[in-house]
Structures are given as C-alpha cells and as structure tokens.
C-alpha positions as CSV (number, residue, x, y, z in Angstrom):
1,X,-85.8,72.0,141.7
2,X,-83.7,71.8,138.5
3,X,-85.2,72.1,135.5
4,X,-85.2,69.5,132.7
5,X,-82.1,69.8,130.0
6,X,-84.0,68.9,127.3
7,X,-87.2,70.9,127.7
8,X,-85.1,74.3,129.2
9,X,-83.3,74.0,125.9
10,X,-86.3,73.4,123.8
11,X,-88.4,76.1,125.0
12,X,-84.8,78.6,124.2
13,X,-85.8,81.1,121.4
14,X,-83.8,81.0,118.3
15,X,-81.4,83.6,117.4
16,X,-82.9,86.6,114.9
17,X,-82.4,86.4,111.4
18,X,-78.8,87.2,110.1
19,X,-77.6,86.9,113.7
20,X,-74.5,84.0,114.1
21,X,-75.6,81.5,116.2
22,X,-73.7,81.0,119.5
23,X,-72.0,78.0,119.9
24,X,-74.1,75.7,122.1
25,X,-71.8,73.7,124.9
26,X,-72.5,70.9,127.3
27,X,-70.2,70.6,130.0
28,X,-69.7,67.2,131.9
29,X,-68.3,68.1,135.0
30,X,-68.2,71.1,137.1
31,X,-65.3,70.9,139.4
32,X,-62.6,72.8,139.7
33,X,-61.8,73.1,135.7
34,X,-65.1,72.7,135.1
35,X,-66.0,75.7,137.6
36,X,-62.9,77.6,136.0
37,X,-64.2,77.6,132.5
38,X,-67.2,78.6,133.1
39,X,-66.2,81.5,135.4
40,X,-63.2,82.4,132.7
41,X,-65.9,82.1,130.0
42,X,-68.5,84.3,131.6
43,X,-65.7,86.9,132.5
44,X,-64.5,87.7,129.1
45,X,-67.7,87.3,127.1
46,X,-67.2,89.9,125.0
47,X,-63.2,89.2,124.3
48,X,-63.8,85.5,123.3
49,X,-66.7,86.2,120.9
50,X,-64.6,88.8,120.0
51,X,-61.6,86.1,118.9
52,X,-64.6,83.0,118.1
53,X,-66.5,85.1,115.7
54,X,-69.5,84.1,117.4
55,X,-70.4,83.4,120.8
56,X,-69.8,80.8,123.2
57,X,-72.8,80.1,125.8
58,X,-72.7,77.2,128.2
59,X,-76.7,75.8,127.6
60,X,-76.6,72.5,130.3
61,X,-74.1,70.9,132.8
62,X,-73.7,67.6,134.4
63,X,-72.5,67.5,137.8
64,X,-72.4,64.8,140.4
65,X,-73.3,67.9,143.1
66,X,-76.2,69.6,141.6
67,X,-76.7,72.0,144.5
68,X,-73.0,72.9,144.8
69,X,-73.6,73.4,140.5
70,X,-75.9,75.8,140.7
71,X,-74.1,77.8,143.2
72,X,-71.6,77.9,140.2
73,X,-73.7,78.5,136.7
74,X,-76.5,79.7,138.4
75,X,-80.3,79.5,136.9
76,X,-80.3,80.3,133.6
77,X,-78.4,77.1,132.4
78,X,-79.8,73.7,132.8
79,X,-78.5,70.9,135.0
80,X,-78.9,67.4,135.2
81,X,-76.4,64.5,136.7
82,X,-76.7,62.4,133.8
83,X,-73.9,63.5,131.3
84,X,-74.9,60.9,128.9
85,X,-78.0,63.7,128.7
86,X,-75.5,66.1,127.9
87,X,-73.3,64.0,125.3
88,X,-76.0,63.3,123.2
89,X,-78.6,66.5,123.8
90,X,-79.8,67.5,120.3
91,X,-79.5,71.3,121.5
92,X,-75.5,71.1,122.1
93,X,-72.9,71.5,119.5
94,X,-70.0,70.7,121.4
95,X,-68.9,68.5,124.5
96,X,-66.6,69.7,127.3
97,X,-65.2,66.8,129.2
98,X,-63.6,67.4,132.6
99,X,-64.8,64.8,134.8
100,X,-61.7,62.5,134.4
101,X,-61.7,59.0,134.6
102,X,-61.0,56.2,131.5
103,X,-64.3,54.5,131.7
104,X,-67.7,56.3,131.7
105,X,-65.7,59.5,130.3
106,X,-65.0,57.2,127.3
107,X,-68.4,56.1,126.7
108,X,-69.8,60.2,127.1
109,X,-66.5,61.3,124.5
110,X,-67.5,58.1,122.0
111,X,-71.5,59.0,122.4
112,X,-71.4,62.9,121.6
113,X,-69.2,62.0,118.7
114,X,-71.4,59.5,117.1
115,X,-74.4,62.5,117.5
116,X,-71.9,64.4,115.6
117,X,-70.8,66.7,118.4
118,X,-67.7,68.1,118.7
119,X,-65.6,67.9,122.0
120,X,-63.3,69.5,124.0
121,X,-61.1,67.6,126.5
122,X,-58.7,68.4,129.3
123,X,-58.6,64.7,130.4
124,X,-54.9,63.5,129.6
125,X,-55.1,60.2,130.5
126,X,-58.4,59.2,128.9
127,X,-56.7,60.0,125.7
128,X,-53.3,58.7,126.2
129,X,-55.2,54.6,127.0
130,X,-58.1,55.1,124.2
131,X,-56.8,58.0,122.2
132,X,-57.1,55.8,119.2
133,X,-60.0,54.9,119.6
134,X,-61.5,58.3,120.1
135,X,-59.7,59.9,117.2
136,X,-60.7,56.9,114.7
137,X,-64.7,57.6,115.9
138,X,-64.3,61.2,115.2
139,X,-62.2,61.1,112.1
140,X,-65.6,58.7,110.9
141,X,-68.3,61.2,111.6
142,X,-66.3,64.3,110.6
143,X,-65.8,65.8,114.0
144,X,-63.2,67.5,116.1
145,X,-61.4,66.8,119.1
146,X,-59.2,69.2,121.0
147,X,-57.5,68.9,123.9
148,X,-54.7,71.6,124.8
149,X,-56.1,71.2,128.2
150,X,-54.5,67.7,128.8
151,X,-50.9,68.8,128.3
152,X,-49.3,71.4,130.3
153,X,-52.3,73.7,130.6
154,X,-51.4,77.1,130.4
155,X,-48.6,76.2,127.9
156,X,-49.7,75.8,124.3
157,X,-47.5,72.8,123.7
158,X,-50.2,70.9,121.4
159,X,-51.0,73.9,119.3
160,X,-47.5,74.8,118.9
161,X,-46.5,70.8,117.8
162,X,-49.5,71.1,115.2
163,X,-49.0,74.6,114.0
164,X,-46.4,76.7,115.0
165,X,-43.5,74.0,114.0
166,X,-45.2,72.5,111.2
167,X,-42.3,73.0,109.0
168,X,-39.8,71.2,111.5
169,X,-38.8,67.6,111.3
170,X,-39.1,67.4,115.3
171,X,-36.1,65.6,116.5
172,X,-36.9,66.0,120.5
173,X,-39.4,67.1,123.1
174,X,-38.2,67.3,126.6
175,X,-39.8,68.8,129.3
176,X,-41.1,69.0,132.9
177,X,-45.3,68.2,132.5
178,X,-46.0,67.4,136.2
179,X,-46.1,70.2,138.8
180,X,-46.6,68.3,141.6
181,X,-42.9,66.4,141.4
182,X,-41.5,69.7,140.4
183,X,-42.7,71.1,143.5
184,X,-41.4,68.1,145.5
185,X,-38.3,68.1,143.8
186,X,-38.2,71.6,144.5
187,X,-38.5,71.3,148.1
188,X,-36.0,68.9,148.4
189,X,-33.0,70.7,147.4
190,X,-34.3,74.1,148.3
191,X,-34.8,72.6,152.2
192,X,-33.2,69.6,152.3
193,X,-36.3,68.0,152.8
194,X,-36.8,63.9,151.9
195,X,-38.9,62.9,149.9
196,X,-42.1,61.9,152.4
197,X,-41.6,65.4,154.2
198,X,-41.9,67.3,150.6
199,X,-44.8,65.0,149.3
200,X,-46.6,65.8,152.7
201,X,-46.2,69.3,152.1
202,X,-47.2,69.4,148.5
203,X,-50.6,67.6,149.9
204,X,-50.9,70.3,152.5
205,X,-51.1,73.1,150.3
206,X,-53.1,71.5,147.8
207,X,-50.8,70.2,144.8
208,X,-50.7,66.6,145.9
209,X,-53.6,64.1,145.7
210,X,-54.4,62.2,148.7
211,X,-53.5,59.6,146.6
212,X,-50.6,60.7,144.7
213,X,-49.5,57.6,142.8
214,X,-50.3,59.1,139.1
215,X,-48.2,62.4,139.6
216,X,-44.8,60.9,141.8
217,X,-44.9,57.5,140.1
218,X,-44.7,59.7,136.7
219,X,-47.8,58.4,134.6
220,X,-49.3,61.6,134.7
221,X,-45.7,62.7,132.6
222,X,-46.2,59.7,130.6
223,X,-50.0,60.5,129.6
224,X,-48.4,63.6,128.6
225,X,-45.7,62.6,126.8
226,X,-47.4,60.0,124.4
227,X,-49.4,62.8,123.2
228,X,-46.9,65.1,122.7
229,X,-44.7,62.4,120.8
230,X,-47.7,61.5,118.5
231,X,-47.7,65.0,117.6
232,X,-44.1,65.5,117.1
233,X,-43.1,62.6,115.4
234,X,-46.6,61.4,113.4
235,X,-47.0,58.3,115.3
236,X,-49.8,56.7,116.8
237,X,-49.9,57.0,121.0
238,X,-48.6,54.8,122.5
239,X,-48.4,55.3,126.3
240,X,-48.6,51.5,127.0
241,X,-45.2,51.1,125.8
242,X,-43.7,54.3,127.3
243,X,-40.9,53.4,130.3
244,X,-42.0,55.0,133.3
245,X,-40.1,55.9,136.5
246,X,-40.8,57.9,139.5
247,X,-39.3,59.8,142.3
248,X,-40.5,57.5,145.2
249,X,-36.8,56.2,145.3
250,X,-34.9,59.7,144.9
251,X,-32.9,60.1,147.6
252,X,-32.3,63.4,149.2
253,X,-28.5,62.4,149.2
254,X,-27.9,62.5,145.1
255,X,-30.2,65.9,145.3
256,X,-27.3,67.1,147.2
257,X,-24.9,65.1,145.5
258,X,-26.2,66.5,141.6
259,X,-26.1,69.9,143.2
260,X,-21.7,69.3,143.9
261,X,-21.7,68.3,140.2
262,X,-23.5,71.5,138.9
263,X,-26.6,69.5,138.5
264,X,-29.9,69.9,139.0
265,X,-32.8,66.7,139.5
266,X,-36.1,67.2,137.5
267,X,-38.8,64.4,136.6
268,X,-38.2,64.6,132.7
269,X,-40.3,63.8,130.0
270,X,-38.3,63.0,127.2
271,X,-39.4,62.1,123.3
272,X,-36.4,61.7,121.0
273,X,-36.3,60.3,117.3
274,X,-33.6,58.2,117.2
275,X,-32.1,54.8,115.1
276,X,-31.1,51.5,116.6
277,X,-28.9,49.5,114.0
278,X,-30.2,51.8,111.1
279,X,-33.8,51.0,112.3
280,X,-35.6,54.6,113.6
281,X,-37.7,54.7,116.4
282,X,-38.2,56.8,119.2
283,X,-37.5,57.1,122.7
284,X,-40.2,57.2,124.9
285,X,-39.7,57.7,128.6
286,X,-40.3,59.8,131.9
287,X,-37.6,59.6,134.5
288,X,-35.8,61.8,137.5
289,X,-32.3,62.7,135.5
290,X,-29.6,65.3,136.0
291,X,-30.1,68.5,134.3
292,X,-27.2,71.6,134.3
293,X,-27.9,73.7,137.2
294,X,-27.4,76.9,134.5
295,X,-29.7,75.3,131.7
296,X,-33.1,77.2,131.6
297,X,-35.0,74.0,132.2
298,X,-33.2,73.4,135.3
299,X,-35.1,77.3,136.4
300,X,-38.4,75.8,136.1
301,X,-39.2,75.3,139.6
302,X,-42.1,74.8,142.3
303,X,-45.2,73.5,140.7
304,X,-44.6,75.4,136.8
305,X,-44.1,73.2,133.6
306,X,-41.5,73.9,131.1
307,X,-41.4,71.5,127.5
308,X,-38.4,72.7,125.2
309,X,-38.9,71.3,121.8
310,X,-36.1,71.0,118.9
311,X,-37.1,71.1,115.1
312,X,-34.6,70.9,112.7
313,X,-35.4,74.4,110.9
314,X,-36.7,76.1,114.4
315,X,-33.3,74.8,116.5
316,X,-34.7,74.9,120.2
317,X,-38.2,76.9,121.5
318,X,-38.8,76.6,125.3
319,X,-42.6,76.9,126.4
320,X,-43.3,78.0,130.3
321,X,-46.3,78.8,132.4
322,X,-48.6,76.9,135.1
323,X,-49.1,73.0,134.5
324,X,-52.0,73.3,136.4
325,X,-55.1,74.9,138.3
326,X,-58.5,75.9,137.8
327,X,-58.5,79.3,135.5
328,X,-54.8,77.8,133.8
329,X,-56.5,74.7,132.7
330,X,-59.8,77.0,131.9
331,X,-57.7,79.3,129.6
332,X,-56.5,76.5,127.6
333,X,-59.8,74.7,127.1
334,X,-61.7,78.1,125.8
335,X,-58.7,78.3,123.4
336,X,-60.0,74.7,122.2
337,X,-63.6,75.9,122.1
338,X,-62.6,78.9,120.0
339,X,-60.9,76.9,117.2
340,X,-64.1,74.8,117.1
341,X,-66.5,77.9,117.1
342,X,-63.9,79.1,114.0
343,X,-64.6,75.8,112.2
344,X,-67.9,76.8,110.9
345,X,-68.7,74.7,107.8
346,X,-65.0,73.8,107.2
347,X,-64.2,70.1,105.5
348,X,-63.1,68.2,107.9
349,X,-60.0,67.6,105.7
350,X,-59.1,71.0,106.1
351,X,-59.0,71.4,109.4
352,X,-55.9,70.6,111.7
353,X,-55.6,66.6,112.6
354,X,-55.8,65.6,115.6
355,X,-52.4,64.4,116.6
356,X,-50.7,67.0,113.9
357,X,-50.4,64.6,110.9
358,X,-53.5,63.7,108.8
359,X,-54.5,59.9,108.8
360,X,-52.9,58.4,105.8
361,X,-49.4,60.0,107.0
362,X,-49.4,58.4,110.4
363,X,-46.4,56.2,110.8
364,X,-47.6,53.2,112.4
365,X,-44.6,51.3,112.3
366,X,-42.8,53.9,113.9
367,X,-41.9,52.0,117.1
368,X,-40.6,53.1,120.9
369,X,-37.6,51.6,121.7
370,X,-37.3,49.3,124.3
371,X,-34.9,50.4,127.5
372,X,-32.1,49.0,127.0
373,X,-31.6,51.0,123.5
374,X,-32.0,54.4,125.5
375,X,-28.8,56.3,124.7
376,X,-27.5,58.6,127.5
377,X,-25.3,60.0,129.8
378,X,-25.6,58.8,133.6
379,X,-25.1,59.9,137.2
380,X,-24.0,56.8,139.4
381,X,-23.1,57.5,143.1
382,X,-21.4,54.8,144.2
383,X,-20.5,54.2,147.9
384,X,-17.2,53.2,148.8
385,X,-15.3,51.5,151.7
386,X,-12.6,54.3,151.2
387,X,-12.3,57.5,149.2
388,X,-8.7,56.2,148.8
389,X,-10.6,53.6,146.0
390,X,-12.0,56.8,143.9
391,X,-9.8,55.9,141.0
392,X,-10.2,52.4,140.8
393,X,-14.1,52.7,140.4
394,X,-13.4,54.9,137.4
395,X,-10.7,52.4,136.0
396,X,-13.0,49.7,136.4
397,X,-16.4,51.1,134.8
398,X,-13.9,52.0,131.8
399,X,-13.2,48.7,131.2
400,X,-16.7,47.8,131.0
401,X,-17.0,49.7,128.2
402,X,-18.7,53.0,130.6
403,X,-17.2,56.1,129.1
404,X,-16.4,57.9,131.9
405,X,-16.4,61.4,131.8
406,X,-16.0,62.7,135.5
407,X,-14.9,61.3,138.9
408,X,-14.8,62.5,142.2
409,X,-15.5,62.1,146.1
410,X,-18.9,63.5,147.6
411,X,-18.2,66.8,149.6
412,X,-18.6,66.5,153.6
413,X,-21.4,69.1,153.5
414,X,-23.6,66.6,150.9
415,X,-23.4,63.6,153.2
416,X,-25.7,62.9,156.1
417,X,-24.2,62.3,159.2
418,X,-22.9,58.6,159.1
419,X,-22.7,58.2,155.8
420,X,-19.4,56.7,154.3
421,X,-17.6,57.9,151.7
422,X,-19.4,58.2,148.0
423,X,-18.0,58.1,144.5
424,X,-19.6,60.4,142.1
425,X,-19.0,59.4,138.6
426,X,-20.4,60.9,134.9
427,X,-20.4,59.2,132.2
428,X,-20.5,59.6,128.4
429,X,-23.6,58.8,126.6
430,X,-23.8,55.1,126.8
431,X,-26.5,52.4,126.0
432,X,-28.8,51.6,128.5
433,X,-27.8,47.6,128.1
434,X,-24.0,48.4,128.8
435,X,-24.8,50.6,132.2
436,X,-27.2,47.9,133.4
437,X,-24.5,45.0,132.7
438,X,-22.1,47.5,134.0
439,X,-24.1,48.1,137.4
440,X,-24.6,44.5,138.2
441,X,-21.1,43.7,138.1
442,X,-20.1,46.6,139.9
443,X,-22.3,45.5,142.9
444,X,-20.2,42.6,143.6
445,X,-16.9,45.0,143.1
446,X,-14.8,44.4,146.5
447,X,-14.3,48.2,146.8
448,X,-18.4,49.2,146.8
449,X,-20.0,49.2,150.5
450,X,-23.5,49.3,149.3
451,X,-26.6,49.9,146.3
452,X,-25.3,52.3,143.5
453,X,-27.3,54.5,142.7
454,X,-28.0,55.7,139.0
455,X,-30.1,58.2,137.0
456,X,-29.5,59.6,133.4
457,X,-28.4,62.9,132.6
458,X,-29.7,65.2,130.2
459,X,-28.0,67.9,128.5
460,X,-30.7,68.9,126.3
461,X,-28.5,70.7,124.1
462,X,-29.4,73.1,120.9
C-alpha cells in the first residue's frame, strides 16, 4: 500500500520558527539517474546542505514500478505513478525530470512551470526539440531551469559556458559527448574490431541500448551540441538544423588507415562561429573526423567525454570526466538543485539565463550554416588499380581546386587481406561544396577501383 502524495505531504509538520525551510523536490522517474540522485543525495546530506544553505529532501516520486520504488526511497517519501501529481503538487518547490522522452516529459516540464515550480532536468533531448518552448514558459512565470545533467554529466560544460567564460567571445566548442561511440570507436582500433563486433560488445556490458540508433547515428551528440552552441554563441537551439552523421559506415580499414597518418577517429561534436561571404553564422555538426593521435582529445577514450572550448580571452580549456552513469549523472543534477536551493528570493533577472545570455541579447538571426559552407580539412582514402597511380590522384584533386596537403600509399599491415592498393590523401582546409564536386568526379577517375571514402579532419588547434 502506498500512501497518497498529497495527504502524506499535508499531514508533514512545518519546520520550527527561524529554521530554513528545506527545499521540497518531486522526482519523476526513478530509474537509474533517478535511483542515483536520490542515493547521492541521501549519502551526503550534510555536505549538500552544507553548500545549498538549506536542505534538500526528496518529499514524493513518480515511478512506473512502484514496488521496485520503494525498494529505492523507502517509506518515508510518498509515491504515486502519476508524475503529473508530482509536477503540479502544491507541497513541491522544484521538479526533477529523468524519465526521458519528448512527449509526456514535455507536458510534466510545461505543467510544474506554470504552478511556478522550478525544475531540474537531465533529459538532453527533450530540451534540444522543445527547448524554446520550455525556456519562453519559465522565463513568463519567473522560474528556473537547469540542466547540467543533459550535457556530458560529470563534466560541468553548461556551468562553465554560462559562468566560468563569461568574459570570452566563444569562438569554438569541440568535443566528444557520446560515450557509447567513444567506446566503439575505442574498440575498433584498440582490437581491430568492425564496427557490429564493437557495438555488440558495448551492448554486452551495458553502454549500448538495445536500440542504439540515438548514440551511433550521433543525435544524442547533436542534442548535445545545440545546447552547448546556444550557450556559447547566444543563439537560440537549433538542433533541427544541426548536420548529423554517424559511425554506422566507419570502416575498420580508415581506423587503421588514420592510425598510418598519425591520426586518430573520434565522433566529434563541433560548434564554430564562423562568416560565409561576410555573413557570420555558425557551424553546427556531429561527425566521425580525424583527430592527431598526440592531441589530448585524441586520449579521451572508452566510454569518457571530453569538450575543449576556445574563448578569445581564455585561449583553449579542456573539460574531462564520465559522459554517463547513474551517480555521474546524479552528481551533476544535485549541482543543479543546489543553485536553485541558493536562489532564495532572487529576481529572476538576476539570476543566470538559461542558455547563458539573457532574452533580449539572444541573437535570433544568428544562423547554422548549411553543409556545404563547412570549412575543413579532409581524409579521403581512395582505392586504386595500382599504387603506381599515387601521384596522379594528388595531381588531379589539385586541379580541382582540393589543396592537398599529404599523399601516400596505405601500409601492408593496414589492409585486410585482399584488399587492393589505397591512396591516402590530406587535404587543406577546403569548402565542403569543392570536396563534394571534387568526389563525384573523382568516382568516374579511370585510375580509382572503387567508393572513396572521406571524413574531415580536425586539428582543433589553440
């Protein structure tokens, strides 16, 4: 039997006279992050009230398993498995969302806001499709929504965007934000695993879905991303126009390949102010690309996260730790429910905005460029009836206007038995349009056997 949210809360005693009142959450969703904060929370009581100035108490959770709830929070908090109940309980002060989803979690998030409730999110994507939305509602009824949790989660990326760099005109933010493909990618070149054999062991041991389409087909990065580029560059998010590639088509072969070159293969997220034709915008995308072997981002490896963001005034910080998990996640939503426990009666003018820039300085002209205007280097392994015809791929791609920058035959030891011989070619940083024009011709060059094969390459230099 599980007793009734509303009446357990109302029967509650108030605090004494003079006391601070703990803060009052409702949690919607107690699985693994949800389990995690409230274990995290209940561990280091004393240290977070400590910090909060106030306590934090967990006073009723919604949970699709009640029974497997309780074995969680135990008796003394009240359960129900409605979480609109919980979004718009007179007795809460602030909403933790981490159930996931875009639909119902969007009608909870927009309901405890219009009861004036504050709320505390780890759910990346719900923000990154109605973001707007959610941060217009709560800019109207004067309440706060955090979210470190959706971003990297044991990395402070969003704090450090809104607070640490405030001074810096951000001019990129580059990073690995999916553990998962890290891990796969991971396995591929440590092993020489393909692809299907690494994603089959990332499900084995847990850091792969069943369905995995969100993590290796890189909108998980992309959620990310928008967020972190609203942040950095005062612009609304705008996932729906972020280009998105995944590693489903990375072939074990330009692994090997990038590791001759002195080059390593990492899913990227990449946000970079640029200007097309005097025009700025930015660069909005999430792709596998070439990174130096000896570059710290190129270290990040197995299922850790690492963002490397450069200000103007700041030059290049690098931010490490887990990208996900149950206490990582937990850590980083508890640091959201501290800064609203600090609030206490501050204007909301005062306090930090939500994507880093206050409403009336959002840039909502400030556009993503489309693909073809994405300036970079590029890897392109192109196979060959000969390796005699080495030079006359570079020669050619030169007079399409590719700057080349490096040719040379794949090694023996990076080829799978039967495979002919492969041109490996750098190239300067080039526009998008010109390598695409480039590649179709070269696919009806008389010297290339088969598909080329292309993926940027990013320096990510100071």
């Amino acid at each position: 039997m599980f007793r009734d949210p509303v009446q357990s809360l109302e029967t509650q005693p108030s605090p004494s006279v003079g006391a601070i009142r703990p803060l009052r959450v409702g949690m919607i969703g107690m699985g693994t992050v949800g389990a995690g904060t409230f274990r995290v929370l209940a561990r280091n009581q004393a240290l977070i009230a400590g910090r909060a100035g106030r306590g934090i108490e967990v006073v009723v959770v919604a949970a699709r398993n009640l029974a497997r709830a309780v074995g969680v929070v135990g008796t003394d908090v009240a359960l129900t498995n409605d979480p609109m109940q919980v979004a718009t309980h007179p007795g809460v002060d602030v909403v933790v969302e981490v159930a996931g989803g875009t639909g119902a979690a969007r009608e909870w998030v927009l309901a405890a806001i219009a009861a004036g409730k504050h709320v505390v999110t780890a759910n990346k994507a719900l923000l990154a499709v109605h973001g707007s939305e959610i941060f217009a509602a709560a800019l109207e009824h004067g309440v706060a929504v955090a979210y470190e949790g959706a971003v990297a989660v044991s990395i402070p990326i969003v704090k450090a965007l809104r607070e640490g760099l405030t001074a810096n005109r951000i001019e990129w933010v580059a990073g690995i934000v999916n553990g998962t493909t890290n891990f796969i990618l991971s396995k591929m070149r440590d092993e020489g695993l393909d692809f299907a054999a690494a994603l089959q062991q990332a499900q084995a041991l847990g850091y792969a879905e069943a369905d995995p389409s969100f993590d290796i087909d890189g909108v998980d990065a992309a959620h990310k991303m928008a967020l972190l580029a609203a942040n950095a560059f005062g612009m609304p998010v705008r996932f729906a126009d972020a280009q998105v590639e995944g590693i489903t088509r990375l072939q074990g072969l330009d692994v090997a390949c990038a590791e001759q070159l002195g080059f390593r293969i990492k899913l990227l997220g990449v946000a970079r102010r640029r200007e097309d034709h005097g025009v700025p915008g930015i660069e909005l995308r999430v792709q596998p690309a070439l990174v130096p072997a000896t570059h710290l981002m190129a270290q990040v490896n197995g299922s850790m996260n690492g963002i490397m963001v450069k200000g103007d005034a700041a030059g290049v910080t690098m931010y490490y730790g887990a990208g996900a998990g149950s206490e990582p996640t937990a850590s980083a939503v508890i640091a959201d429910l501290v800064d609203v426990a600090r609030l206490g009666g501050t204007h909301a003018a005062q306090r930090v905005p939500h994507l880093g820039f206050h409403a009336h300085a959002v840039d909502n002209a400030l556009a993503v460029l489309p693909r073809a205007a994405v300036h970079t280097r590029h890897y392109l392994r192109v196979p060959v009836h000969s390796g005699e015809q080495t030079g006359a791929v570079g020669a050619w791609l030169a007079t399409q206007q590719v700057p080349v920058a490096q040719v040379q035959l794949a090694c023996d030891q990076a080829l799978p038995p039967g495979t002919g011989p492969q041109v490996l070619v750098l190239t300067g940083a080039v526009a998008q349009a010109t390598v695409d024009l480039a590649m179709h011709a070269l696919a009806a060059h008389p010297a290339v056997a088969g598909p080329v094969a292309t993926l940027r390459v990013e320096m990510l230099e100071g």
